[in-house]
N, C-alpha and C positions, 0 to 999 in steps of 0.2 A: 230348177229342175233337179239339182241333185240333190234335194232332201224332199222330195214330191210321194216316193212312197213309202216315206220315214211316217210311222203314226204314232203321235202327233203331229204332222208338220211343223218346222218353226216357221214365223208369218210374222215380219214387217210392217206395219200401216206406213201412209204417205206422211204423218208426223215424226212419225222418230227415223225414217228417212232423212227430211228435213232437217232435226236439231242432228242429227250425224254429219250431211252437210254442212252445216254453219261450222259446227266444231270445227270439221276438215279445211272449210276455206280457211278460217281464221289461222290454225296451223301454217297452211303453205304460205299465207300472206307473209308470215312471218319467219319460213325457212328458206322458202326460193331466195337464190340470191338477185340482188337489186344492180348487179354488175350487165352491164350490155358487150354484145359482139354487133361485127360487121363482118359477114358474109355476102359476097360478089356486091357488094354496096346498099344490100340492107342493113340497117341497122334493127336490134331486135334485143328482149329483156325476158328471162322464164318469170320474172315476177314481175305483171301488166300492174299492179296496183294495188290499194286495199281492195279487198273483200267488200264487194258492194249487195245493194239491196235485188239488184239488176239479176247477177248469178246466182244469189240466193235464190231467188223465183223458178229460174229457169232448172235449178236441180231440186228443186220442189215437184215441177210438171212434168221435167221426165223419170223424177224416183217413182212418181205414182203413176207413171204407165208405165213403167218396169213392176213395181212392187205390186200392183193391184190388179196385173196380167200371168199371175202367181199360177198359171196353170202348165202341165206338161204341154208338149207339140198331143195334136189329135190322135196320131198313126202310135205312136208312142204307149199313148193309154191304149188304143185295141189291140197294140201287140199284148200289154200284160195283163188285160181279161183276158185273151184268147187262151195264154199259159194260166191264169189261175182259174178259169174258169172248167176249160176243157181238157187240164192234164195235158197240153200237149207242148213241147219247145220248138218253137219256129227257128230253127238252125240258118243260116248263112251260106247259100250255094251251094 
């Protein structure tokens, strides 16, 4: 939303979403450390593993309901017809 009434918009597709994802996993695969704690007797790792096929999907399906839901909120657009259409600014209280 904050480049929505930038004209041209910039715009995303759910592919270059994707290879942005892979890039990223691959990164963290390889920055997160591989070190574990035990907190109150969990044990636990920031880096679960290679970069699989599995998370790659999964930031595929929801890049592209993020990326391809590319619209403002409704209330949002009728506030700024209402100001460019009508001359008028809807103030705050």
């Amino acid at each position: 939303m904050f480049f929505y009434l930038r004209n041209p918009a910039p715009y995303w597709s759910g592919p270059v979403g994707a290879i942005l994802a892979w890039f990223g996993g691959k990164l963290l695969e390889k920055i997160l450390p591989i070190r574990t704690w035990t907190v109150a007797g969990y044990e636990f790792s920031l880096n679960p593993g290679p970069f699989n096929i599995k998370e790659h999907t999964l930031m595929y399906m929801l890049g592209g309901l993020i990326l391809e839901a590319n619209m403002a909120p409704y209330a949002m657009g009728a506030t700024v017809v209402w100001e460019k259409r009508y001359h008028q600014g809807l103030n705050t209280g």
